[in-house]
N, C-alpha and C positions, 0 to 999 in steps of 0.2 A: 265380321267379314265372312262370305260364304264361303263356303270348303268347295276348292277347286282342284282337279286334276295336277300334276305335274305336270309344268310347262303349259298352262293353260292361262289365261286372262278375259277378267268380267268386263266388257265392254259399255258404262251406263249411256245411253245415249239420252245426252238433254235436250236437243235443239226443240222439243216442242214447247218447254218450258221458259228454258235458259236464251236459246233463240227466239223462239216469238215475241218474249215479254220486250224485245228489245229493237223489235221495229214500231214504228208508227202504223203502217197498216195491219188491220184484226185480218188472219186468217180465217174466211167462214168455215165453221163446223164438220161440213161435208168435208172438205180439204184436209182440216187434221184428219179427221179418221181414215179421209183414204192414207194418207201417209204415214202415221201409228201404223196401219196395217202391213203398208212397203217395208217398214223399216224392220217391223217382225218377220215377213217374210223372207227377209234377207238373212234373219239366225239372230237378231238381236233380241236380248229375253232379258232386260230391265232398261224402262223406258220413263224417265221425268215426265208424264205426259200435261203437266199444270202447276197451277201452284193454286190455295184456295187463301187470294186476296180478295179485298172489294173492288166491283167491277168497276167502283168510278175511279178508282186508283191505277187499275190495269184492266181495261178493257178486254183486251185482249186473251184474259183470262175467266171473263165471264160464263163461256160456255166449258167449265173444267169438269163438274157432274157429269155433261154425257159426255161431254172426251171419255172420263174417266169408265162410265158404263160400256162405251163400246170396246175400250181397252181389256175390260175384264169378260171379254166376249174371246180373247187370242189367249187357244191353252197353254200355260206353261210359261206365260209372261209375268215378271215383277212390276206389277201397276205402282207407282212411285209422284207424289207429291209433295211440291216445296209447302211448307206452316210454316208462317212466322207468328204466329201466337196460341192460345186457348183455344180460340175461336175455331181458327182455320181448322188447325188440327179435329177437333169435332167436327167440322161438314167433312173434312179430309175421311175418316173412321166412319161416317154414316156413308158416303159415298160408297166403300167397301174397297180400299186402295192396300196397295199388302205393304205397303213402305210408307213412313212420314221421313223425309229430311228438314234439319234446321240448321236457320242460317245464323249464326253467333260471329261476329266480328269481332277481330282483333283490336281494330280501329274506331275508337271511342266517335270518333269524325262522320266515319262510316256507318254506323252502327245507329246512331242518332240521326242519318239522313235516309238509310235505308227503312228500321223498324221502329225507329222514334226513339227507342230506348238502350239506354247504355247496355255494355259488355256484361256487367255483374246483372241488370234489369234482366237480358234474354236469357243467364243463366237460370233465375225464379221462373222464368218461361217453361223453360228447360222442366224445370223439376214437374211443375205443373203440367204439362202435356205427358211426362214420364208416368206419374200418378194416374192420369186418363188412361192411357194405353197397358197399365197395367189392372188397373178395376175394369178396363170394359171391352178391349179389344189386345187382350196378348198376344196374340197372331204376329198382333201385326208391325213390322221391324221398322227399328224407330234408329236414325243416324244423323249426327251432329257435321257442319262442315264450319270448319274455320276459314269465314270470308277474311279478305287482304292481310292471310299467311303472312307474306312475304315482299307486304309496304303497299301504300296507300295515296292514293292522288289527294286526295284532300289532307290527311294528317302527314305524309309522307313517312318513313322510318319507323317500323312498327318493329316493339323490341321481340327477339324470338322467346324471349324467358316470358313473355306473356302471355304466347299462341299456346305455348306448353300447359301454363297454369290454364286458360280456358278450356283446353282439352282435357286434363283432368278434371276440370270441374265437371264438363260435362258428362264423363264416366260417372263419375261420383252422383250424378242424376239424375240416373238409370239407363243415358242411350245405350246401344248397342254397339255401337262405334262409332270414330270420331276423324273424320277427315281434313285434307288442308286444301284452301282453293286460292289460287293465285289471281285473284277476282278483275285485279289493275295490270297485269303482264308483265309485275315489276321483277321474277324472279330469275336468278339464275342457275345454271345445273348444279354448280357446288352449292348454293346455298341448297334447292331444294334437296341434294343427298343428303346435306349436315342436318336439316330440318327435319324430314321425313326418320332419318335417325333415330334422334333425337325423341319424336313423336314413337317409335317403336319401341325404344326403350322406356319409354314411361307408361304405355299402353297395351305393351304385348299384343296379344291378337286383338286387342278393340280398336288397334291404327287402321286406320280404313283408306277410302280411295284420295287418290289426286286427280284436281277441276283444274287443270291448265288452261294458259290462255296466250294467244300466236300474237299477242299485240305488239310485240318487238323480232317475233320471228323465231322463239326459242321454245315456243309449245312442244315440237317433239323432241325436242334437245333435253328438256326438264321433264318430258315422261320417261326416257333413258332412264337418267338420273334416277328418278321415282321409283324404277323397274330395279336399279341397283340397290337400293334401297328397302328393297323386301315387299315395295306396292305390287298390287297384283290386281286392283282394280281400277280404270280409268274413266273422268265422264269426259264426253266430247260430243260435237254437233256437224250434225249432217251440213255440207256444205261450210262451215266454221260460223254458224250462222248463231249472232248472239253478243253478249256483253251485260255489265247490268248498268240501268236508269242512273242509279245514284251515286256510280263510279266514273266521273268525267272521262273519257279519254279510253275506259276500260273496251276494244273492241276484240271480236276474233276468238271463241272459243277455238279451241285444238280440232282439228279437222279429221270424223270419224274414218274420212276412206284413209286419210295419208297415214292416220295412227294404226287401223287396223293392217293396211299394207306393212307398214314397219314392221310391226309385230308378227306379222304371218312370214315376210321373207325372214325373220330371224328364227324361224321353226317353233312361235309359239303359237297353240293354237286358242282362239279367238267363238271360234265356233259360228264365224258370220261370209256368205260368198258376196265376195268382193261385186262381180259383175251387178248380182241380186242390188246392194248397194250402193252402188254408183248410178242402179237403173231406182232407185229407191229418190234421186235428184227430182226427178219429171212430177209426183206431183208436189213436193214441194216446191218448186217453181210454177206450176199451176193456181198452187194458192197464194200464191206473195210473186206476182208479175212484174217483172224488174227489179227486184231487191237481187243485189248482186250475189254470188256465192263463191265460197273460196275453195282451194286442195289442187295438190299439184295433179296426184294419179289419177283426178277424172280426167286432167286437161291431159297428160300425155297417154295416159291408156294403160293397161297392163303389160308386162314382159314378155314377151315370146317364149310360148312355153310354161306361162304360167301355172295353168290347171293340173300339168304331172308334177309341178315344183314342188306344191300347197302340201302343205302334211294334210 
């Protein structure tokens, strides 16, 4: 987890990832990068910008190499992509990205219709991209997320004494740290405190962020939680724009303006201007024409008085 100021909070924004992989239509190229670009300009400084699948499995993700070139064109940005195997992770390290995340599920259900291969399969994953990243590219920071934490549409009821054991394992196989993502929107705030807990006491500082998800409405409810809980890093997506493929029902990533507002009127700072980011909508809208977007603060606007508020 990176070293943050008191009273500060790391904002990962996924939506180019985590959102695009999860509409039907491909955003063109020119469109993400102007947007990558908006979303930095706004103070955002670690961005999911891809993930490096095959393109006949996610289109969408076909053009992740120049995303990623252009991304590592914005100084002082954490360039960040999803690997789900050997592979990716190699184009991911040639590409020149300063972050790999892997996706390990809890859900044996999941895990098999996501990466094809079981829980204990993606942990030997695991070790193996660790081993990469340690012979050829140490730079560059490698973090584990534990997909449907917190229950699963397809397996339903996923035990917590498992999410634990996979997070350990994954320590044990060199990540750098180890998160929890509520993939299906099944969680609730007690659970996510007990959990996140739970994960801090077994992990000390390698507990890493929470991937909330508004699919029942409790996205900022369970970042609370998470925040209580000693998290201190959150992903979210611009406009709540996302879900994943092989999670039936999973819609609605946590929504970066409403999380960031939260967080800013509660005197934490975030290190992102709001305005900046609510004006960061337009070209994401530009490149995805009619795909709806969610959050409540673009729809009502800022507070009167906002900007002497702000720390």
């Amino acid at each position: 987890m990176p070293a943050l100021a008191p009273n500060s909070i790391l904002i990962s924004e996924v939506g180019p990832r985590d959102g695009l992989q999860s509409v039907a239509t491909v955003m063109p190229t020119a469109d993400k990068k102007r947007w990558i670009t908006a979303l930095y300009a706004a103070g955002l400084r670690e961005i999911e910008v891809g993930s490096f699948v095959p393109a006949r499995l996610l289109p969408q993700m076909a053009d992740v190499a120049d995303v990623v070139a252009h991304a590592l064109t914005l100084p002082g940005l954490t360039v960040m992509a999803l690997v789900p195997n050997l592979r990716g992770a190699q184009a991911a390290i040639a590409a020149g990205v300063h972050k790999l995340t892997l996706p390990v599920s809890a859900s044996q259900a999941h895990s098999l219709a996501n990466v094809r291969k079981t829980p204990d399969q993606m942990i030997e994953e695991v070790r193996l991209i660790a081993a990469l990243r340690r012979d050829t590219a140490p730079q560059v920071g490698l973090e584990a997320g534990i997909s449907t934490a917190f229950g699963c549409t397809l397996q339903g009821a996923v035990a917590e004494d498992e999410v634990i054991r996979l997070a350990l394992e994954c320590a044990r196989a060199g990540v750098d740290e180890v998160g929890l993502s509520d993939t299906t929107g099944y969680a609730n705030p007690a659970q996510v405190r007990r959990l996140f807990g739970r994960l801090r006491s077994a992990l000390g500082q390698q507990a890493g962020a929470a991937h909330m998800h508004n699919t029942r409405g409790l996205g900022l409810a369970n970042c609370l939680a998470a925040l209580d809980a000693g998290v201190r890093t959150f992903d979210a997506s611009l406009g709540g724009l996302g879900g994943c493929p092989y999670a039936p029902g999973a819609s609605g990533n946590v929504v970066t303006e409403d999380l960031v507002f939260m967080f800013e009127a509660m005197g934490l700072s975030t290190g992102i201007d709001l305005q900046a980011l609510i004006a960061a909508r337009a070209p994401l809208q530009a490149g995805l024409p009619g795909e709806p977007l969610y959050g409540m603060t673009p729809d009502a606007g800022l507070p009167q008085g906002w900007a002497q508020a702000a720390p």
